[in-house]
C-alpha positions as CSV (number, residue, x, y, z in Angstrom):
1,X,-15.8,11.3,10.0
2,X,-12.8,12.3,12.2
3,X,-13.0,14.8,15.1
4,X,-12.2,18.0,13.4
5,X,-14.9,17.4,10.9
6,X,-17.3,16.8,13.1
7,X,-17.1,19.9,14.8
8,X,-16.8,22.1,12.2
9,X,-20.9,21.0,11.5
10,X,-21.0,21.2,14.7
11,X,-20.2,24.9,14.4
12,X,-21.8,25.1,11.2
13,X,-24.7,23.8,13.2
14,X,-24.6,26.1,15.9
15,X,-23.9,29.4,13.6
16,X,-27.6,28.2,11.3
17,X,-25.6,27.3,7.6
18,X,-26.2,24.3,8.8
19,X,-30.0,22.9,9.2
20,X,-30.4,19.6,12.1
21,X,-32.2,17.8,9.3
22,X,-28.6,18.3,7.5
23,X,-26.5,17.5,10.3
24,X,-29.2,14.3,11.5
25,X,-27.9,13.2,7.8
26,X,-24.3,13.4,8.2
27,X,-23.8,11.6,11.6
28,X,-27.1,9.0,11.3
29,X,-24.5,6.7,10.0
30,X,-22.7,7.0,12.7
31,X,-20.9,4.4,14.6
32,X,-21.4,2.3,11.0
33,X,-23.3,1.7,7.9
34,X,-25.3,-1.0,7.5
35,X,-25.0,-2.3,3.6
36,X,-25.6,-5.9,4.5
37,X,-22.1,-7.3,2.8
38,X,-20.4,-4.8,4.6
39,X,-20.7,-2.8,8.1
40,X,-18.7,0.3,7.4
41,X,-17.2,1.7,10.9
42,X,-17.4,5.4,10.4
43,X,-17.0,6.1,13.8
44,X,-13.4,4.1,14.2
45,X,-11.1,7.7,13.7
46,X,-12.9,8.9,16.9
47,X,-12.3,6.2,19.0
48,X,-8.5,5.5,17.3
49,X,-7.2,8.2,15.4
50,X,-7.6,6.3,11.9
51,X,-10.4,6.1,10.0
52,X,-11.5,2.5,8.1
53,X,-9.0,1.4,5.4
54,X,-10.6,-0.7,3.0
55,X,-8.2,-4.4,2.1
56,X,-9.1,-4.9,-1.3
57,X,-8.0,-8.3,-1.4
58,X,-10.5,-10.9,-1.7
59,X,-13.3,-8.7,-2.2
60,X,-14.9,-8.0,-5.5
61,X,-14.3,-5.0,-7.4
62,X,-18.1,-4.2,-6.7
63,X,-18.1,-4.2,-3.5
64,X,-14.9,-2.5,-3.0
65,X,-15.8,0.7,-5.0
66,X,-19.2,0.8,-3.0
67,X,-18.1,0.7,0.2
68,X,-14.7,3.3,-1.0
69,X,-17.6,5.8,-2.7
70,X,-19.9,5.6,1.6
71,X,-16.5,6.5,3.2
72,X,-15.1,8.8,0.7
73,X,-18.9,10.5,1.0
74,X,-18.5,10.7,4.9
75,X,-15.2,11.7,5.5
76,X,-13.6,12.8,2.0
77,X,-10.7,10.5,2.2
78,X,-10.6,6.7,1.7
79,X,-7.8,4.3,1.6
80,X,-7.7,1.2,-0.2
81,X,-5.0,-1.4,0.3
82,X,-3.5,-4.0,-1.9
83,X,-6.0,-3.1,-4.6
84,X,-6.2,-3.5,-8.2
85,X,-6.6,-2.1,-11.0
86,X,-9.6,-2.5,-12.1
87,X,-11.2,-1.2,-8.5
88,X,-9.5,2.2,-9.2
89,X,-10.6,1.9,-12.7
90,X,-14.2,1.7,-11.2
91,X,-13.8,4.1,-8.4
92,X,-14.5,7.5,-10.4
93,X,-13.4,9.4,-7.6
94,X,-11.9,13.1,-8.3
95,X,-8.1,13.3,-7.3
96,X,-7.7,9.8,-6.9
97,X,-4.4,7.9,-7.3
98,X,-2.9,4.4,-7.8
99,X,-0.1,3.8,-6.3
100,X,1.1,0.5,-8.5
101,X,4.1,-0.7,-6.8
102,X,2.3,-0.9,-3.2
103,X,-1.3,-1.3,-5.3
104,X,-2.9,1.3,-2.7
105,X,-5.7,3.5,-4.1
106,X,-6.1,7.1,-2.3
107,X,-8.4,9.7,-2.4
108,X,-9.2,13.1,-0.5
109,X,-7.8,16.2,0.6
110,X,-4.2,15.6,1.8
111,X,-3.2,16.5,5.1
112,X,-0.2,18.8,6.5
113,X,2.6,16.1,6.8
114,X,3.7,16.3,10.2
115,X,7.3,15.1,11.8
116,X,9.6,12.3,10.2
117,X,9.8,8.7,9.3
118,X,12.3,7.1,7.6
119,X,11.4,3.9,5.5
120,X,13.9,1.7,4.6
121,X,14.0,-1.4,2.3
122,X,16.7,-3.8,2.2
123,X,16.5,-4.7,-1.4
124,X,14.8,-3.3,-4.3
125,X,12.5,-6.4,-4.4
126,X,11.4,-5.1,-0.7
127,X,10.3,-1.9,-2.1
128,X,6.6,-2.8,-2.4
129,X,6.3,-3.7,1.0
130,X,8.1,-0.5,2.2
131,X,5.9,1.6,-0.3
132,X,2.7,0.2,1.1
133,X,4.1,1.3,4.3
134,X,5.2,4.6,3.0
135,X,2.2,5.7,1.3
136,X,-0.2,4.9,4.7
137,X,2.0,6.8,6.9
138,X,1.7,10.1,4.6
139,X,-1.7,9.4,3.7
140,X,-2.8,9.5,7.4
141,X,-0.4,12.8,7.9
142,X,3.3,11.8,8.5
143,X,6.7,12.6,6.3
144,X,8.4,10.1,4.8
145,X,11.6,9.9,3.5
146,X,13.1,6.6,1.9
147,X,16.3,4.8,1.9
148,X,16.2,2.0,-0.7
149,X,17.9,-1.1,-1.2
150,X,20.7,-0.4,1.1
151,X,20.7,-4.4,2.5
152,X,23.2,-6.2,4.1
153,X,25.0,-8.1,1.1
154,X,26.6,-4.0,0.5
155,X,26.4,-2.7,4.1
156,X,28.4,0.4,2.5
157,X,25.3,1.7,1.0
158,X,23.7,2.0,4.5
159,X,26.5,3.2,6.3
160,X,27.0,6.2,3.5
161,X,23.3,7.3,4.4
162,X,23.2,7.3,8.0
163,X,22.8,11.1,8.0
164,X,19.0,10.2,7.1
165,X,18.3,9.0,10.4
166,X,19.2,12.4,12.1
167,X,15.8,14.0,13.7
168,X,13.6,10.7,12.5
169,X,11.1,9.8,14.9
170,X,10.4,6.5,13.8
171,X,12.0,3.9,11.2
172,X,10.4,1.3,9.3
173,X,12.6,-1.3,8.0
174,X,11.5,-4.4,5.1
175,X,13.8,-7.3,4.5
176,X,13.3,-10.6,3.1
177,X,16.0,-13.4,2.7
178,X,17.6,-13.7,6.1
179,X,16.0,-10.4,7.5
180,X,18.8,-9.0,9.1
181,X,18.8,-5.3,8.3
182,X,16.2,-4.2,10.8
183,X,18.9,-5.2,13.6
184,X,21.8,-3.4,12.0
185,X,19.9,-0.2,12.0
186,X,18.4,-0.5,15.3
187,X,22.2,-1.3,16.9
188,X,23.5,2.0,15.0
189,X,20.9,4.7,15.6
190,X,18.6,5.6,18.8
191,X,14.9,5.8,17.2
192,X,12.5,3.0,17.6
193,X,12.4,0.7,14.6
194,X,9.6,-1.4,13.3
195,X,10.7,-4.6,11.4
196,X,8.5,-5.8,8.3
197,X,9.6,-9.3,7.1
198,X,8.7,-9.8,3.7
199,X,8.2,-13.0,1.3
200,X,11.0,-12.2,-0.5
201,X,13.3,-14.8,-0.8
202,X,14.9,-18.6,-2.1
203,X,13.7,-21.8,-0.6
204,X,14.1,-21.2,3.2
205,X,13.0,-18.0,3.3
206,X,10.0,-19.7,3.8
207,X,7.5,-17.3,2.3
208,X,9.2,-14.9,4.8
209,X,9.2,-16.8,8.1
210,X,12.8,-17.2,8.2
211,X,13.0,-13.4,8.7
212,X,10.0,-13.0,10.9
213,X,11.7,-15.2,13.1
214,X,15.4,-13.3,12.9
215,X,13.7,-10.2,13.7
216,X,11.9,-11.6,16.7
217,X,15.0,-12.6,18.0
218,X,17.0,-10.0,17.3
219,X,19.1,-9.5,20.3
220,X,18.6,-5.3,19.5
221,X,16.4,-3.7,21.9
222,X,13.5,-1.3,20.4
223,X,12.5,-3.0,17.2
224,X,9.0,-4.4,16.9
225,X,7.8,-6.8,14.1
226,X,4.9,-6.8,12.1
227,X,3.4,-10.0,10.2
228,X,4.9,-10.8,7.1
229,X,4.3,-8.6,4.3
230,X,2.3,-5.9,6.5
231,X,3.7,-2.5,5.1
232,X,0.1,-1.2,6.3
233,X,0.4,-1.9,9.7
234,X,4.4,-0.7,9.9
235,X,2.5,2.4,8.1
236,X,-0.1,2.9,11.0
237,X,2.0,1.9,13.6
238,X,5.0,4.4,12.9
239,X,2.2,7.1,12.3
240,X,0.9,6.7,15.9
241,X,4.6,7.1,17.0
242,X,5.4,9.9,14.9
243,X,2.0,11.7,16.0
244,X,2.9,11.1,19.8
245,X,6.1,12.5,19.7
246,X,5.0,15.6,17.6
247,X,2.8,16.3,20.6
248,X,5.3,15.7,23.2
């Protein structure tokens, strides 16, 4: 449950459509939910601002849908992350979608999208990666726009879109094979970027280490890096700047 939820039965509560045995049931799960194969942190949007996203790697379909159905009961939104397609198959959730290229699974009410980020990919084979990042950031409430394959090999293509960047708050920038996009951008336009290295790439690329390590050394102040792959945590991440510079 986030804040606002919990204090409209809080109100709800305190105006009687609400009985305490009813509102004893909604929060006694709260901080988490013991299911024995899984601990589910309810509690986590209070204390950071984003609720528990399920990874659906690794995890059986079983278990996945379970612990999607607890948090979608609590909160009415769940996010699942590099899922597949036989989890959402399971899921029977009204309203939900799969998002194929990113293979996110999301369900709920949607949320007013609030300020701007700007994803960009370097290549069209870095689009999944930037779409995993795209789809967290407006799940949790943000705008996106996105600016694909515009990579270094035809810097034109960037350099024709630059007008994108006008009133962003945040970029997000994937690249595989040498990874030097995120430090063109950054040296061309004042926002803060955040760097995803991705996979993408022949022999040296290294399963994207070779542009992991361009982007830490980028000699372009303001760019932070992610780990390789993690369009989720570029998602979060440029969220959590987009939200703070609403409020400013």
């Amino acid at each position: 449950m986030d804040k606002e939820a919990i204090k409209a039965l809080l109100v709800s509560l305190q105006g009687g459509q609400t009985t305490v045995d009813e509102a004893l049931n909604k929060l006694k799960h709260l901080p988490y939910e013991d299911l024995e194969f899984a601990k589910i942190d309810h509690h986590r949007h209070l204390r950071g601002g984003i609720a528990e996203v399920i990874y659906g790697e690794g995890k059986t379909a079983g278990d996945a849908i379970e612990i999607a159905r607890r948090i979608y009961k609590m909160s009415g939104r769940v996010l699942i992350t590099r899922a597949s397609q036989e989890i959402y198959d399971g899921l029977e959730i009204d309203g939900a979608r799969y998002y194929a290229a990113s293979r996110i699974i999301e369900a709920g009410q949607g949320r007013t999208q609030l300020g701007r980020i700007v994803a960009v990919s370097a290549g069209t084979a870095d689009i999944p990666v930037c779409e995993e990042a795209s789809v967290t950031a407006s799940f949790l409430g943000s705008k996106v726009e996105k600016l694909y394959d515009v990579g270094v090999a035809g810097l034109h293509r960037l350099l024709n879109n630059m007008g994108i960047f006008e009133g962003a708050n945040v970029v997000i920038v994937a690249a595989g094979m040498e990874g030097a996009l995120p430090s063109v951008v950054g040296a061309l336009i004042d926002k803060p970027v955040i760097a995803v290295p991705t996979s993408v790439g022949y022999g040296v690329n290294l399963n994207g280490l070779t542009p992991m390590f361009a982007m830490l050394n980028s000699c372009v102040p303001g760019i932070a890096v992610m780990n390789i792959d993690n369009g989720f945590g570029a998602g979060c991440l440029a969220h959590k700047i987009n939200t703070l510079a609403e409020r400013g």
